[in-house]
C-alpha positions in Angstrom: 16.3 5.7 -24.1 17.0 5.3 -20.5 14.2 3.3 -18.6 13.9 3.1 -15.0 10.6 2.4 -13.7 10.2 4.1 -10.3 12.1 7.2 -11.6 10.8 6.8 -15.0 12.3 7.6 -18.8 13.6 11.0 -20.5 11.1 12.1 -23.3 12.4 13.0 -26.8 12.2 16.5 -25.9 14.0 17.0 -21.9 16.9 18.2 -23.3 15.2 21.4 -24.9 12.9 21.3 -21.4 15.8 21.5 -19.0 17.4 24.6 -21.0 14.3 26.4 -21.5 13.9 25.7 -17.0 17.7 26.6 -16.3 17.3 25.7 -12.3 14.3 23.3 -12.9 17.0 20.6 -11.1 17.8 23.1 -8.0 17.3 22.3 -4.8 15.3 23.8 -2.2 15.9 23.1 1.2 13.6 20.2 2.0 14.0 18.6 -1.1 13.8 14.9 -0.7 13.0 11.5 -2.1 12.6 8.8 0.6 12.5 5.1 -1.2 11.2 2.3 0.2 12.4 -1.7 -0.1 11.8 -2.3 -3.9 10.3 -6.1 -3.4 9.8 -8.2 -6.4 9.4 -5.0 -8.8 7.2 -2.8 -7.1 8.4 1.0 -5.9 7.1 2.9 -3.6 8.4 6.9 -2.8 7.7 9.9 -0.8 8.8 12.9 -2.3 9.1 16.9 -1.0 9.3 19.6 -3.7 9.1 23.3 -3.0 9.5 23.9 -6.9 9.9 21.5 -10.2 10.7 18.2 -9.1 11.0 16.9 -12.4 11.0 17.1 -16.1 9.4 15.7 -18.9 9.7 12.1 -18.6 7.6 8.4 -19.0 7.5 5.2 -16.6 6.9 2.2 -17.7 4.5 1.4 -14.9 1.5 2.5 -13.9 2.5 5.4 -11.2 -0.7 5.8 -8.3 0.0 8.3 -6.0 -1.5 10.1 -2.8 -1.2 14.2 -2.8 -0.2 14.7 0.9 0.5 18.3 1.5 0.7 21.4 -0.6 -0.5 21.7 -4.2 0.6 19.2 -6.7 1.1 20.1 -10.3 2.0 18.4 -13.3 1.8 18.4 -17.4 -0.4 15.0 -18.3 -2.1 14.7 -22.0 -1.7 18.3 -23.2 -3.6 19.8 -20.4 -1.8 21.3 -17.1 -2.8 19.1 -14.0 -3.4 20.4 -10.2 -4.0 17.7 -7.4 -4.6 18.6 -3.6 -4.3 16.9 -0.6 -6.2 14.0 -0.3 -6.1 13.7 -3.9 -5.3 10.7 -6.0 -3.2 11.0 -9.0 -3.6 8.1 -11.9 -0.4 7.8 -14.1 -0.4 5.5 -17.2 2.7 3.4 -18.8 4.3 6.0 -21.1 2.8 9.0 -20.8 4.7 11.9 -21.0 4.6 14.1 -18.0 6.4 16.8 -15.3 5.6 17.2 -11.9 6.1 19.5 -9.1 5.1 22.1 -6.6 2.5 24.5 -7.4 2.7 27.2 -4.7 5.6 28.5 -2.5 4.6 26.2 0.1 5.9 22.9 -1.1 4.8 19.5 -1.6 5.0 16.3 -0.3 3.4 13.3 -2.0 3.5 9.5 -2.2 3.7 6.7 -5.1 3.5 3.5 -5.8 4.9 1.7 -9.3 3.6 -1.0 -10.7 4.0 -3.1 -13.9 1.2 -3.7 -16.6 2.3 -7.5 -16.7 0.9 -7.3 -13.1 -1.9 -5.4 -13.6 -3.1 -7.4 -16.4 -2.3 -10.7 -14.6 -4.6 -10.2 -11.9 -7.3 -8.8 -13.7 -7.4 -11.7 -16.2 -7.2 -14.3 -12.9 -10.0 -11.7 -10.9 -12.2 -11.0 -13.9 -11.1 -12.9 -17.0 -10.2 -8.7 -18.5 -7.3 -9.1 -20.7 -6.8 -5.5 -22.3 -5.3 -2.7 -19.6 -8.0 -0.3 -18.0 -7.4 3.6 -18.7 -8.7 5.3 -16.3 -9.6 8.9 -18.2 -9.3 11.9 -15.3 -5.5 11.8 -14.0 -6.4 13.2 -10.7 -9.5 11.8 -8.6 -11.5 11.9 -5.6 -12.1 8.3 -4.7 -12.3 6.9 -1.2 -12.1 3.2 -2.0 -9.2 3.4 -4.1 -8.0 6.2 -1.0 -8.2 3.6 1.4 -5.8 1.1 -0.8 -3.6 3.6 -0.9 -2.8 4.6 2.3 -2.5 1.2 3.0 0.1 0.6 0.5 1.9 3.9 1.3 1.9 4.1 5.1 5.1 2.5 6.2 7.4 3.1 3.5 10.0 2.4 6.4 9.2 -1.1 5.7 8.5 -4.0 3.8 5.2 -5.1 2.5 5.5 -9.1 2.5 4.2 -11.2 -0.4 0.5 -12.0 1.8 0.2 -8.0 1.8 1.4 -7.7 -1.5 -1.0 -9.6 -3.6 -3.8 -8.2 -1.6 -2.5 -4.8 -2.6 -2.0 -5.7 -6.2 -5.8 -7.3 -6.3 -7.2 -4.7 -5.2 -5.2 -1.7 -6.9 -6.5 -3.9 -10.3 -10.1 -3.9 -9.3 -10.5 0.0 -8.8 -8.4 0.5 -12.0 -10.6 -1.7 -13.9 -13.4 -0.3 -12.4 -12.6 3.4 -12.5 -12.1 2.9 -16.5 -13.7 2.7 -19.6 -13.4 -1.1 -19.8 -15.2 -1.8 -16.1 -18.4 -0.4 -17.3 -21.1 -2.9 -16.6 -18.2 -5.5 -14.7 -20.0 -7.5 -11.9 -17.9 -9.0 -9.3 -17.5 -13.1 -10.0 -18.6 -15.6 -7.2 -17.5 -16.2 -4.3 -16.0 -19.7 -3.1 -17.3 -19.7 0.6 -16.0 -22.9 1.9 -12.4 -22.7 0.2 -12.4 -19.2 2.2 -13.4 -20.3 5.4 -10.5 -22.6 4.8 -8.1 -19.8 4.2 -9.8 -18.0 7.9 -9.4 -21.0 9.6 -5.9 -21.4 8.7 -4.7 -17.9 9.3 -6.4 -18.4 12.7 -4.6 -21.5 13.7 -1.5 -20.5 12.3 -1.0 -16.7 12.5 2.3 -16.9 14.9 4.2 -18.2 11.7 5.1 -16.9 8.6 2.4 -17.4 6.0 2.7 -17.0 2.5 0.2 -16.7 -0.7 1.3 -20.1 -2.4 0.0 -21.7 1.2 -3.7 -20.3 0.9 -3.6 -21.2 -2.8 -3.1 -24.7 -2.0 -5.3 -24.5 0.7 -8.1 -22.9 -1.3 -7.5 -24.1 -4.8 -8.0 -20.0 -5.8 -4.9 -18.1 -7.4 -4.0 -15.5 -5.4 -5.5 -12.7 -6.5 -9.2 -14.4 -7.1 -8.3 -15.6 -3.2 -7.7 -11.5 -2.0 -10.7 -10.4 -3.7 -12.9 -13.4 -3.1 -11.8 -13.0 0.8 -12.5 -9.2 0.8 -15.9 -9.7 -0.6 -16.6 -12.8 2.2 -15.6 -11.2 5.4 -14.6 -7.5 4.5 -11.3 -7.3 4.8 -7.8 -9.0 3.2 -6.1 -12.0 4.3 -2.9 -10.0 5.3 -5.1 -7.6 7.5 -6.7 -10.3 8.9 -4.0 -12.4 9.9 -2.7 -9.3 11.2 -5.7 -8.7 13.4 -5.1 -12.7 14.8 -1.6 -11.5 15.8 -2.7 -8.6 17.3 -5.3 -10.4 19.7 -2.5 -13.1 21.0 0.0 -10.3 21.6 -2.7 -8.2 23.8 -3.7 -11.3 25.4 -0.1 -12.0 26.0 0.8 -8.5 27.1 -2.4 -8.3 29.1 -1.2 -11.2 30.8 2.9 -10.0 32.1 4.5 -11.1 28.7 6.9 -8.4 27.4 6.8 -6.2 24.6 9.1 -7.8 22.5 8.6 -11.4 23.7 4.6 -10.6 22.8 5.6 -9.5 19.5 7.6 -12.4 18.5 5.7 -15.1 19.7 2.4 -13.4 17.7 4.2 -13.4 14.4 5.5 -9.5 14.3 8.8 -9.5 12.8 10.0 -7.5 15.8 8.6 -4.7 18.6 8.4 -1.9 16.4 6.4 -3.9 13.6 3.9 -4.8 16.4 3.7 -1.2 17.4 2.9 0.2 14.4 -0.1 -2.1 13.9 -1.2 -1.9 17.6 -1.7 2.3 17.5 -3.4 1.8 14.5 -6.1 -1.0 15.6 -6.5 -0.2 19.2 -5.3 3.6 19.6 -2.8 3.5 21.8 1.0 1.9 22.0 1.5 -1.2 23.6 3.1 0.5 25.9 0.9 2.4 27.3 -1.6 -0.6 27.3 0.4 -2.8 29.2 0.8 0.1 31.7 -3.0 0.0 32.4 -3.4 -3.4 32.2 -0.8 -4.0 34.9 -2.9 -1.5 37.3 -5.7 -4.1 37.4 -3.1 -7.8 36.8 -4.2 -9.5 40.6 -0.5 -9.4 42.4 1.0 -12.7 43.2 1.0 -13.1 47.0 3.0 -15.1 48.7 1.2 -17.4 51.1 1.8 -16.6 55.2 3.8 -19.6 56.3 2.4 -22.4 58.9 
């Protein structure tokens, strides 16, 4: 048996599938798999189809993915699957299934992998769960699990960082658990106010360095995944996106005030210009660029005083 987590395993029976689908492996022009930085076991892909992408096969992960064009079709539990865009697709470890495009016009989707070990890990730390949740309906309509998602898909160009990471892992746990049959009834645990006002004052203070999850778990005396969903529930939003949101004010401030792009972007904590640029359009709307453009329009000019 071959394993291979992002790509997943052959099934007993792809060698019969592949001759009864004699070009189910030709490629279309367009075809593509774009892979991003595999960091400490987690994949994450963007792939094009304009026919079968692949055949029967089983990861050993749990595969979430976001339909992003096109019509996405795929054989899941005896019972031929359609996603659209916007759609979220639900994949459990070893479950035999295809995938592909469903119309002439193509597809393009996105996934991330991720182990059961780490699934169950922070779901036993979050909510003392210890069996795996099964979430029933492989393709769903849920904005809060959406909005993770996105944010774990949207820069595939790039790493995630541990701070991101765990956040990511917490919360793709929660909605799992609470999308199956085992989160019926779950209330959320308690909240640890002071340890997390700890954590914000921290990633305040320090957001121009690198800051890491074992930091805020000394700090806080939470693991790391209680810590992201404890945070989340206390101030609506993760540590990573608010640490992000502290770098973001000090490199406006600095840009605001002559500092270049780059220099801004280093000195708030970006790992370089175009890191800080992609978070920037996001928040604000508009590339730092363009901002310090109209910022410099209304910087008071330094005059030089008329000589005596």
């Amino acid at each position: 048996m071959k394993t291979n987590s992002g790509m997943g395993f052959e099934g007993p029976d792809d060698t019969l599938q592949r001759r009864r689908d004699g070009d189910l492996e030709r490629l279309c022009r367009g075809d593509a798999i774009i892979t991003a930085p595999v960091e400490d076991g987690i994949e994450r892909i963007e792939a094009r189809f304009c026919g079968n992408g692949f055949s029967p096969h089983r990861h050993d992960t749990y595969a979430l993915g976001l339909t992003m064009s096109g019509v996405q079709t795929f054989s899941y539990r005896g019972a031929t699957r359609f996603s659209l865009p916007g759609r979220l697709i639900i994949l459990h470890p070893d479950e035999l299934h295809d995938g592909g495009a469903g119309d002439d016009a193509g597809l393009t989707y996105r996934m991330i992998y991720l182990s059961p070990e780490r699934i169950g890990a922070a779901l036993e730390t979050m909510s003392g769960f210890r069996n795996l949740p099964f979430v029933q309906a492989p393709v769903i309509d849920d904005p809060a699990l959406r909005a993770t998602l996105a944010d774990a898909l949207g820069e595939l160009d790039a790493e995630m960082g541990e701070l991101k990471r765990d956040g990511l892992i917490a919360d793709i746990a929660g909605h799992l658990l609470r999308l199956g049959d085992a989160g019926a009834g779950c209330k959320p645990g308690p909240v640890a106010r002071p340890a997390l006002r700890r954590c914000r004052e921290y990633l305040a203070e320090s957001a121009g360095t690198d800051i890491g999850s074992e930091t805020l778990e000394a700090i806080s005396g939470l693991d790391r995944f209680s810590l992201a969903r404890q945070f989340r529930a206390a101030f609506g939003t993760s540590p990573h996106r608010y640490l992000v949101q502290r770098r973001l004010e000090r490199a406006k401030a600095m840009i605001a005030a002559g500092e270049t792009l780059a220099g801004a972007a280093l000195s708030a904590g970006f790992a370089d210009q175009s890191h800080m640029t992609r978070h920037f359009r996001k928040t604000y709307g508009m590339t730092p660029g363009r901002f310090q453009t109209l910022a410099a329009r209304h910087r008071p000019s330094t005059l030089s005083k008329p000589s005596t």
